[in-house]
C-alpha positions as a Markdown table, in Angstrom:
| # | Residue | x | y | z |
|---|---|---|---|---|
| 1 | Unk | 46.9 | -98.6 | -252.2 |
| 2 | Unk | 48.0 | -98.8 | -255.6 |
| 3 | Unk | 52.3 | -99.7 | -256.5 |
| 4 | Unk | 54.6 | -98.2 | -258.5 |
| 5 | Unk | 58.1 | -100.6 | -260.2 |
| 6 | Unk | 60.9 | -97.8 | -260.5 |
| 7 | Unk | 62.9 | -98.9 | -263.4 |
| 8 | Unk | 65.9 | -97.4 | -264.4 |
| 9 | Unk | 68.5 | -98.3 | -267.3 |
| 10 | Unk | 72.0 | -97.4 | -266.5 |
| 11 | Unk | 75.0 | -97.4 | -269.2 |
| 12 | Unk | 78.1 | -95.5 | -268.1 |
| 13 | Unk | 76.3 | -93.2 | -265.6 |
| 14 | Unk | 78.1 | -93.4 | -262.3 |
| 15 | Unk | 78.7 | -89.7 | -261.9 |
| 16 | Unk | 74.5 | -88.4 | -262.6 |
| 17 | Unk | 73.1 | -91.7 | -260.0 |
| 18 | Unk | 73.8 | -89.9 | -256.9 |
| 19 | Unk | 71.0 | -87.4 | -258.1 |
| 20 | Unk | 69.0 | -89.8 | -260.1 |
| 21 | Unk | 69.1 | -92.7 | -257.1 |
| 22 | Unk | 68.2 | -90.1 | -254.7 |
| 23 | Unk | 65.5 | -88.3 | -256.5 |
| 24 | Unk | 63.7 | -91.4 | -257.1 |
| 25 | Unk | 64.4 | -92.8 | -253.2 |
| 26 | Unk | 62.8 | -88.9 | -252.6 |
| 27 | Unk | 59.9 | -89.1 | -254.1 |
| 28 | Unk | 56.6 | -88.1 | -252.8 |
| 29 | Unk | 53.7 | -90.1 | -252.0 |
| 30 | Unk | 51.2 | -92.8 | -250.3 |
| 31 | Unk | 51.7 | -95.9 | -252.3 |
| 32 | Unk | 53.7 | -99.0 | -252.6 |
| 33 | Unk | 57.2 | -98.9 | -254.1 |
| 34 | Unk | 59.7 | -100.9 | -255.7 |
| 35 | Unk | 63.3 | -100.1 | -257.5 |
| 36 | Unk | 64.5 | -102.4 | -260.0 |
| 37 | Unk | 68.0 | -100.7 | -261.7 |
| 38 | Unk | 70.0 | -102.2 | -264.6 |
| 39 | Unk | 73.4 | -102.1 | -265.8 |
| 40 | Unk | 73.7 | -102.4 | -269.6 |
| 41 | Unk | 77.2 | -103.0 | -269.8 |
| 42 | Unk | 78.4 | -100.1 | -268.1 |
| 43 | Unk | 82.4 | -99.5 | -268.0 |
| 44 | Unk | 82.9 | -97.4 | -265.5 |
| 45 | Unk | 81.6 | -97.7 | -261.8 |
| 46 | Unk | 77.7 | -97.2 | -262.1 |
| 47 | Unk | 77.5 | -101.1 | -260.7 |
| 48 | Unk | 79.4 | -100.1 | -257.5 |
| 49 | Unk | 78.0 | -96.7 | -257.2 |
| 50 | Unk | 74.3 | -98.3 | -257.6 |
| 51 | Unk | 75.6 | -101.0 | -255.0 |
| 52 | Unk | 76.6 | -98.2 | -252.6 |
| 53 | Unk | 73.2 | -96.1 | -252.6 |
| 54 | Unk | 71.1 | -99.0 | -252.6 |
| 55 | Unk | 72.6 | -100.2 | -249.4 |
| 56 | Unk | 70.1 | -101.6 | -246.7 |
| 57 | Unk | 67.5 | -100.0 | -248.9 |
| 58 | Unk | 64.4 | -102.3 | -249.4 |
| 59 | Unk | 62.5 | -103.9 | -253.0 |
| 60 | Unk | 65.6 | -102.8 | -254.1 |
| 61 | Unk | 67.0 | -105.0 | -257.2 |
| 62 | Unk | 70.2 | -105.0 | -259.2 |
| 63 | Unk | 70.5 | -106.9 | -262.6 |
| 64 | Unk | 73.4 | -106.7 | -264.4 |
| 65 | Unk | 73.7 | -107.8 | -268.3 |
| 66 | Unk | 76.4 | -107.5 | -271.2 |
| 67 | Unk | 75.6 | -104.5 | -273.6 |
| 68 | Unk | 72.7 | -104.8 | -275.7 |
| 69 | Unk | 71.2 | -101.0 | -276.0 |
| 70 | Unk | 68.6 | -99.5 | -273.7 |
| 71 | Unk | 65.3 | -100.7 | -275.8 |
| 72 | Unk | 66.6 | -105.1 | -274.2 |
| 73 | Unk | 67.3 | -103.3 | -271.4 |
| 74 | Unk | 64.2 | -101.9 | -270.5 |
| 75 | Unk | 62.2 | -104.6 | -271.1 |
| 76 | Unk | 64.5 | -107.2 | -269.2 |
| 77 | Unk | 63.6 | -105.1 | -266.2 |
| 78 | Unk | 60.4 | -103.9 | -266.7 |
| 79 | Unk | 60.4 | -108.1 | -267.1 |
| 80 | Unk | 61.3 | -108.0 | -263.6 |
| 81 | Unk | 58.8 | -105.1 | -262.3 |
| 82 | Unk | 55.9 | -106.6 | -260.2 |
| 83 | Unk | 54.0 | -103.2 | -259.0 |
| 84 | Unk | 50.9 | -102.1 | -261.8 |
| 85 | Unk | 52.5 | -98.9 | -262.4 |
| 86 | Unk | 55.7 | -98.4 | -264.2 |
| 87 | Unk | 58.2 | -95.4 | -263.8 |
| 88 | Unk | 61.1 | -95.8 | -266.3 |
| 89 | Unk | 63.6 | -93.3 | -265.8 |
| 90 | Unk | 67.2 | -92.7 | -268.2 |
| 91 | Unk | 69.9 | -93.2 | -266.0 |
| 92 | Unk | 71.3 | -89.5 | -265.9 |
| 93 | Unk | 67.3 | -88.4 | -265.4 |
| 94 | Unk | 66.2 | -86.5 | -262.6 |
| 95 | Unk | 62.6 | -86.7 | -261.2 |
| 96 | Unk | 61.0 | -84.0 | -258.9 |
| 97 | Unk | 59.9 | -85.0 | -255.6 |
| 98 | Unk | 56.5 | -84.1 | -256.5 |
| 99 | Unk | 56.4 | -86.4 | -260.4 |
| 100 | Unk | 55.2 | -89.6 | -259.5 |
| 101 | Unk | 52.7 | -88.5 | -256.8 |
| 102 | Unk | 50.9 | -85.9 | -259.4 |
| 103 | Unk | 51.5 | -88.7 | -262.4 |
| 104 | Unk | 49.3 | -91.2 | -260.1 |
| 105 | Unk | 46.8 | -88.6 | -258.8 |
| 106 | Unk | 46.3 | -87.3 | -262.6 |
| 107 | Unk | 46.2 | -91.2 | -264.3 |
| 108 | Unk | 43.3 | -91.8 | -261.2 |
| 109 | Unk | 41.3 | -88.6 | -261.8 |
| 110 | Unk | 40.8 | -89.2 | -266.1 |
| 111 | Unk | 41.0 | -93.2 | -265.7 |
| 112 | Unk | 43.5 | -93.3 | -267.9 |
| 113 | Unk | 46.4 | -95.4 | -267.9 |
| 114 | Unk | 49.1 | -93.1 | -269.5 |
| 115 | Unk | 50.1 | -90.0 | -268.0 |
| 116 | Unk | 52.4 | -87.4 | -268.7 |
| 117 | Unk | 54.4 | -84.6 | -267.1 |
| 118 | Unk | 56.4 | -81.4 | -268.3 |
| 119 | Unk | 60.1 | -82.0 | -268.9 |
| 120 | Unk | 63.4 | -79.8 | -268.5 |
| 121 | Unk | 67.1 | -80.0 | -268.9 |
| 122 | Unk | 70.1 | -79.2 | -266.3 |
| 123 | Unk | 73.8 | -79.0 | -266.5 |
| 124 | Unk | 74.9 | -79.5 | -263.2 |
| 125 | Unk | 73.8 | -82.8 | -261.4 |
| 126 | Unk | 74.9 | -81.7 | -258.4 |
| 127 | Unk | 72.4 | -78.4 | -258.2 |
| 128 | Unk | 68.9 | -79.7 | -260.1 |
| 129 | Unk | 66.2 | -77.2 | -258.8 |
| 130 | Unk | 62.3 | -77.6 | -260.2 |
| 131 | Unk | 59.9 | -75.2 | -260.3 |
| 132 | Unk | 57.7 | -75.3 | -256.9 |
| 133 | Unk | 54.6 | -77.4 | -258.0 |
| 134 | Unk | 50.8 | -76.2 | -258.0 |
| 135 | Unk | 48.5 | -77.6 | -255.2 |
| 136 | Unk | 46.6 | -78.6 | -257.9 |
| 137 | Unk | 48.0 | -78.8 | -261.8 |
| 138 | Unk | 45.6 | -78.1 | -264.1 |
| 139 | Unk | 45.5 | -81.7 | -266.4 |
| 140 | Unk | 44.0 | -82.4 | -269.9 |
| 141 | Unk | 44.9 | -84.9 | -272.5 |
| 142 | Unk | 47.3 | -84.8 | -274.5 |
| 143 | Unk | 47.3 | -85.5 | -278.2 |
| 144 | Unk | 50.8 | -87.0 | -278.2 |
| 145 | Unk | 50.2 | -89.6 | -281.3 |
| 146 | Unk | 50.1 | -86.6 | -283.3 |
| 147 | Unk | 53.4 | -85.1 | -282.3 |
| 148 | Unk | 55.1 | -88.5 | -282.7 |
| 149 | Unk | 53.6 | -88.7 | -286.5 |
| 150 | Unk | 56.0 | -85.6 | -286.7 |
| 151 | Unk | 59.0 | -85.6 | -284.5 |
| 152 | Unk | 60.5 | -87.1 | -281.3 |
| 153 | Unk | 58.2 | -85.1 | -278.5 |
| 154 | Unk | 60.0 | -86.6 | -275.4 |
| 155 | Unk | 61.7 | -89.3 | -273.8 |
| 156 | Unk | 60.0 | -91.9 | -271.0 |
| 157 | Unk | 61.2 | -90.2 | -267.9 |
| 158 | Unk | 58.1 | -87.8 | -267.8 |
| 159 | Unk | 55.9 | -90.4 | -268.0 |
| 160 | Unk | 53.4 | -92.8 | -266.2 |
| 161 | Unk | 52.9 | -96.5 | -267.7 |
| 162 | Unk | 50.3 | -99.2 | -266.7 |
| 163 | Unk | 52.8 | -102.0 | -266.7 |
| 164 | Unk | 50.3 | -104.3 | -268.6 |
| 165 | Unk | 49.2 | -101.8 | -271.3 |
| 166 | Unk | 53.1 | -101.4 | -271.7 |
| 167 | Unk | 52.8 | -105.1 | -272.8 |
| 168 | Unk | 49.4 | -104.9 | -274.5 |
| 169 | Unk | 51.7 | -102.6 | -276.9 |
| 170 | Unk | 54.6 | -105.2 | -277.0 |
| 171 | Unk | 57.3 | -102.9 | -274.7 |
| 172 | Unk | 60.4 | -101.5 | -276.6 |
| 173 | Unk | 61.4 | -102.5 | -279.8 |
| 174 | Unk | 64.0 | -104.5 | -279.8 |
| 175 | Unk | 64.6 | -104.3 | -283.0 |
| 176 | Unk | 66.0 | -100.7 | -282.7 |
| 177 | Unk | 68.5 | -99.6 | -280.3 |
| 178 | Unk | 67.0 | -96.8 | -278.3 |
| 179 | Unk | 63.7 | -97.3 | -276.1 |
| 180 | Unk | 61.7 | -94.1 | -276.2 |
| 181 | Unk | 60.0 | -93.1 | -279.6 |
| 182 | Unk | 59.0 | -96.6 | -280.5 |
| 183 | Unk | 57.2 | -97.4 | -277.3 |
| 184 | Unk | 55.6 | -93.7 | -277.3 |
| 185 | Unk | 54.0 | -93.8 | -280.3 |
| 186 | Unk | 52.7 | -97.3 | -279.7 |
| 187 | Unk | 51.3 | -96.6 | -276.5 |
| 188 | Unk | 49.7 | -92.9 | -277.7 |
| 189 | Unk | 48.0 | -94.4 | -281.0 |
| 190 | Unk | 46.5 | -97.4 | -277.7 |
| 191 | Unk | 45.6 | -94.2 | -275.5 |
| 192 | Unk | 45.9 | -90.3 | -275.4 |
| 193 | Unk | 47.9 | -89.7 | -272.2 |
| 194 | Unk | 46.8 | -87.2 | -269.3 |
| 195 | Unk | 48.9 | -84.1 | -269.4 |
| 196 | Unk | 49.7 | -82.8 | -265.8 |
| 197 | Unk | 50.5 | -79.0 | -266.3 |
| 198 | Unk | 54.1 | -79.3 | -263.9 |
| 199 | Unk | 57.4 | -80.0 | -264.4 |
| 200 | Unk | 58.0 | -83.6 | -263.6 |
| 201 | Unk | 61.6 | -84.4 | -264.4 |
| 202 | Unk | 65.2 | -83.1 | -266.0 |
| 203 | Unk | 67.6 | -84.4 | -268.5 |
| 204 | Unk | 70.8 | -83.6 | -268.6 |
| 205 | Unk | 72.1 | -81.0 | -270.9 |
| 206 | Unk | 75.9 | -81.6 | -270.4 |
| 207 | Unk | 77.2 | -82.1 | -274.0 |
| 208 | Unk | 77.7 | -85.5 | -275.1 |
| 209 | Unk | 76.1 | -87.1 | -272.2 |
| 210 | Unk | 72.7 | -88.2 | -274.3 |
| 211 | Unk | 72.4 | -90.6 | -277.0 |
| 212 | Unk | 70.5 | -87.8 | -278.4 |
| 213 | Unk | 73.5 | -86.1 | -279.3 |
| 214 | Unk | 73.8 | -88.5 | -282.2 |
| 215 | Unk | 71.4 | -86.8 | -284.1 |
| 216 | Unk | 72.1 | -89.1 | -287.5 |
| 217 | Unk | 71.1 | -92.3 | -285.0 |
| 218 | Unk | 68.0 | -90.8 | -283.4 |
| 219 | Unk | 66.5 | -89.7 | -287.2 |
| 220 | Unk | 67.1 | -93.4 | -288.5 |
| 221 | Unk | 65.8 | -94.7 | -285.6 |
| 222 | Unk | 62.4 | -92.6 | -285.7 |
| 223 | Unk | 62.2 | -93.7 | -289.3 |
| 224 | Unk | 63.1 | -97.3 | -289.0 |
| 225 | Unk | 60.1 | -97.2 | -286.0 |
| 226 | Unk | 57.5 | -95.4 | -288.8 |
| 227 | Unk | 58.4 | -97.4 | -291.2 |
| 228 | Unk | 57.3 | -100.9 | -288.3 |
| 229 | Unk | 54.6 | -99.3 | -287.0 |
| 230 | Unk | 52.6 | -98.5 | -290.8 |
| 231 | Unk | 53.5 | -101.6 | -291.9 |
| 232 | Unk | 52.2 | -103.8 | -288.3 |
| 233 | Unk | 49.6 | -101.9 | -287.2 |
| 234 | Unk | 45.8 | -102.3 | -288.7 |
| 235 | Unk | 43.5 | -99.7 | -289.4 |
| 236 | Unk | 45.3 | -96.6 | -289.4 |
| 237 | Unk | 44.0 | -94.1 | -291.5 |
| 238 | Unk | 44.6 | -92.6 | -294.3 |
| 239 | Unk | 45.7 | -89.6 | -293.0 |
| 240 | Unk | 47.6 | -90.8 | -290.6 |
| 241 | Unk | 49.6 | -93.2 | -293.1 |
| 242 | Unk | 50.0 | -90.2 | -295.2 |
| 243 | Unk | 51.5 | -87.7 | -292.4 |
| 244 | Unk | 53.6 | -91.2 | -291.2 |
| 245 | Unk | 55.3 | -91.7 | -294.8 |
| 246 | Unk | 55.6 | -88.4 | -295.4 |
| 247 | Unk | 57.5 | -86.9 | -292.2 |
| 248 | Unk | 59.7 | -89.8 | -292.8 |
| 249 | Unk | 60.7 | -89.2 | -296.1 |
| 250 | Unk | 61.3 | -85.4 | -295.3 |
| 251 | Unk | 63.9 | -86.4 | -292.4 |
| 252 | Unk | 66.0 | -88.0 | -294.7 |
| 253 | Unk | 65.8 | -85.8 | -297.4 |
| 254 | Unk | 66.5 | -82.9 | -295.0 |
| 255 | Unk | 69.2 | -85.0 | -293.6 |
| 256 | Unk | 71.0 | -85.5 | -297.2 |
| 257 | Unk | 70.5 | -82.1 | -298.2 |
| 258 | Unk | 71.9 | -79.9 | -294.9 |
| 259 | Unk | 74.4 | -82.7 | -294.2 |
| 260 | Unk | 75.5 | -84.2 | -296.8 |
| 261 | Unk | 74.9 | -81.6 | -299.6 |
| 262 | Unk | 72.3 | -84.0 | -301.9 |
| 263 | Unk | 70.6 | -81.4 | -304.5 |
| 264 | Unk | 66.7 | -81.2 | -305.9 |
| 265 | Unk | 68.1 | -83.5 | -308.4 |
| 266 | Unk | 68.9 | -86.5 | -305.7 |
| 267 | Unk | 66.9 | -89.5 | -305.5 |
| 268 | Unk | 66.2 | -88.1 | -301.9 |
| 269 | Unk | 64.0 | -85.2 | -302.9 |
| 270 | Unk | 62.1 | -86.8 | -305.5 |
| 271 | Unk | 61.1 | -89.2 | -302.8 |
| 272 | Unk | 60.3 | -86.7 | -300.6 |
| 273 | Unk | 58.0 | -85.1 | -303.8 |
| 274 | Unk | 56.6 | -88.7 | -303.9 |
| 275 | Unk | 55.8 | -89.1 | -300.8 |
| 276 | Unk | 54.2 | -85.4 | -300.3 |
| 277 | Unk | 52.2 | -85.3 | -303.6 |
| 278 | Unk | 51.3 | -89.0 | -303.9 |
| 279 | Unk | 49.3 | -91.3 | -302.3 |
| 280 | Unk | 50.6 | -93.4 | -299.8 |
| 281 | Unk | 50.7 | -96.4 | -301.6 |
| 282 | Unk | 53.0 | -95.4 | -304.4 |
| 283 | Unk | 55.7 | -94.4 | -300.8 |
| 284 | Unk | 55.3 | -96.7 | -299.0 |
| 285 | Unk | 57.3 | -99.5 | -300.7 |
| 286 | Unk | 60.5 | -97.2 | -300.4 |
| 287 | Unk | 60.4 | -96.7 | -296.8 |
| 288 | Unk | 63.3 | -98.6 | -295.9 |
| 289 | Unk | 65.3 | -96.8 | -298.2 |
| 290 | Unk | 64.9 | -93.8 | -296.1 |
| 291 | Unk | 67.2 | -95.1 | -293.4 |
| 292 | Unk | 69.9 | -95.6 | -295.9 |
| 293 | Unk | 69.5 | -91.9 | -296.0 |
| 294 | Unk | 71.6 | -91.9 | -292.5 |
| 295 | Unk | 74.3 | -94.3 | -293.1 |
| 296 | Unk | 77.6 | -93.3 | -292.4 |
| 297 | Unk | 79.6 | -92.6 | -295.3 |
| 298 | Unk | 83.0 | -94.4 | -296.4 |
| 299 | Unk | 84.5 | -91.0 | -295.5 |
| 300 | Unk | 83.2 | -90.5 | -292.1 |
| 301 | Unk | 81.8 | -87.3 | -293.3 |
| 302 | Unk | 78.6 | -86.5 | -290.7 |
């Protein structure tokens, strides 16, 4: 019987962990289990609600730790996961009851190692209602290396990790802030992920509950994550260096011109013109300029 480590980063989440803690305690399936939940920071009472639902409950651990951003967290407890599969869910995520058994039946049936579910979004915590799943979802793989190249395609919560090809890739980035993108796109370039044709889990739509509501933080932070992975990782080819480079230089010309009103004449577009006409060698060098793209203004102008 194979194991699955349940690891969920919580920041300021107290009133979605009654539905996340019990969807997870809920979930479907034949195979060993553990929970390992921590608080990054958190200011309100996610600790004592976490303490609360977790009472008498077994493999059940608590860590708590200052504030240092969900990409640290995750991998202090993933650190701390000791079953071979890993289920990392947001802390205002809700999994179906059906997600990780499907996840672990799809992973087993291709061999792979990285497995994938459909996504939603909810309002109401309270009343999150999934789709009645197939007897048997249709699976394929899933070519999600070439939707990162291009945008952000999900977060972790749909998805099924080996815990040590989660290390093979070096877990989250700690050098940016949020976990998802940066971990995704290292671990799809590694493997091509299983696709399980079901909805697997829900984020929460309420406004201004995500960190991806801070739109000018998530497009620096996809960049800054390009810009690692070209420059660390051997053998990509050329056209995936060119698609890389050339995404990246579009978000932050896009960004400057709908945001911030920067013209064809701005430094911005001709390095977006560089970047889409030229080879990727002549780009590459001003990559890190792109994330100056998303500073914040002496103004405070968004």
């Amino acid at each position: 019987m194979t194991g699955v480590s349940f690891v969920v980063t919580v920041y300021n989440k107290a009133r979605f962990l009654p539905a996340v803690l019990g969807a997870i305690f809920a979930q479907e399936g034949d195979f060993a289990r553990e929970h390992v939940f921590i608080d990054d920071g958190s200011r309100d009472e996610s600790v004592e609600v976490m303490e609360r639902l977790c009472a008498g409950r077994p493999n059940v651990r608590i860590i708590r730790q200052a504030n240092a951003g969900p990409a640290k967290a995750t991998n202090a407890a993933v650190k701390m996961a000791t079953q071979p599969w890993l289920k990392i869910v947001d802390g205002d995520d809700v999994l179906a009851p059906h997600a990780t058994r499907l996840l672990l039946d799809a992973a087993g049936r291709l061999g792979t190692r990285f497995a994938i579910g459909g996504h939603m979004t909810y309002r109401d915590p309270e009343d999150v209602t999934f789709p009645v799943a197939p007897p048997s979802p249709a699976i394929r793989r899933r070519d999600l290396f070439a939707e990162c190249l291009r945008n952000v395609p999900c977060n972790l919560t749909p998805t099924l990790i080996d815990r040590a090809l989660y290390w093979e890739v070096g877990g989250c980035d700690e050098r940016l802030f949020i976990q998802d993108f940066s971990l995704l796109l290292r671990l799809s370039w590694r493997e091509a992920p299983v696709l399980v044709d079901c909805i697997v889990s829900a984020s929460s739509d309420v406004p201004g509950s995500r960190l991806t509501d801070n739109q000018r933080l998530m497009l620096r932070e996809t960049n800054q994550a390009i810009m690692h992975f070209v420059a660390e990782t051997a053998g990509l080819p050329f056209t995936v260096r060119r698609t890389a480079i050339e995404r990246a230089f579009g978000r932050a010309w896009k960004w400057q011109h709908r945001r911030m009103g920067a013209s064809l004449a701005s430094r911005w577009f001709w390095l977006y013109a560089l970047a889409k006409l030229g080879p990727p060698g002549l780009a590459s060098p001003f990559l890190r300029s792109t994330l100056d793209a998303f500073a914040v203004p002496p103004s405070g102008r968004s």
